[in-house]
C-alpha positions in Angstrom: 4.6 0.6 13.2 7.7 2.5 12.4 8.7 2.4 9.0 11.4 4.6 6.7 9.8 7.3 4.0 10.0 5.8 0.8 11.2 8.7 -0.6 14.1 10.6 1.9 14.1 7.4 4.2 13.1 9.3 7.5 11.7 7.6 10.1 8.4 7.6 10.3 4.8 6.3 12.2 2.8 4.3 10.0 -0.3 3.2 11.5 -1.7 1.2 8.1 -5.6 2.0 9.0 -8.1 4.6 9.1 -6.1 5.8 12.2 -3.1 6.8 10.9 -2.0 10.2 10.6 -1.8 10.5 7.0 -5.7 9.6 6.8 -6.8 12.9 8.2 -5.3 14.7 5.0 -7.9 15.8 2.6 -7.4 12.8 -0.9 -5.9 15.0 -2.8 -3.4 12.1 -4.4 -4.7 8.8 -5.7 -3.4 5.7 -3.9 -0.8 3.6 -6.4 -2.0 0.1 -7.4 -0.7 -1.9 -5.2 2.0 -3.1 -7.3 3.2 0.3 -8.2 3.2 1.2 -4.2 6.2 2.3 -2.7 5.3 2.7 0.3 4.4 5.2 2.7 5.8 9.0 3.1 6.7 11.2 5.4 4.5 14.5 6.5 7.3 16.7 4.5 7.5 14.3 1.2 3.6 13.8 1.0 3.1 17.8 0.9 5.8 17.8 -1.5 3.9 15.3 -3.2 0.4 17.3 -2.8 2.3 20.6 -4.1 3.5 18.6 -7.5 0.1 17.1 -7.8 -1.4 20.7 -7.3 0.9 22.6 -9.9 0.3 19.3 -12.4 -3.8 20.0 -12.0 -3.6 23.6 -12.3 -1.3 22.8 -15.9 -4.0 20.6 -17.2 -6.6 23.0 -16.6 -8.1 24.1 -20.1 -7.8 28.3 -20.3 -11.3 30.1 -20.6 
């Protein structure tokens, strides 16, 4: 199904199963309740997304 990126609105292939694209990517985000879902996002968004979610970790991470 072709849908927009919730986020910059390209288009984008969204195949809403175990198939799509987006699946292969290690789960490095948690998936919004579904009443907090946007929707789905592009390859350059979600690595956007990834990076944030990456820097945010590293942040929380206690010092030794």
């Amino acid at each position: 199904m072709e849908t927009r990126c919730a986020r910059c609105n390209a288009p984008l292939e969204c195949l809403a199963s175990a198939d799509c694209w987006c699946m292969k990517l290690p789960p490095e985000l948690p998936v919004p309740p579904e009443n907090l879902n946007s929707g789905c996002l592009c390859p350059a968004c979600l690595a956007a997304a990834f990076e944030v979610n990456k820097i945010h970790k590293l942040q929380q991470k206690p010092e030794t």
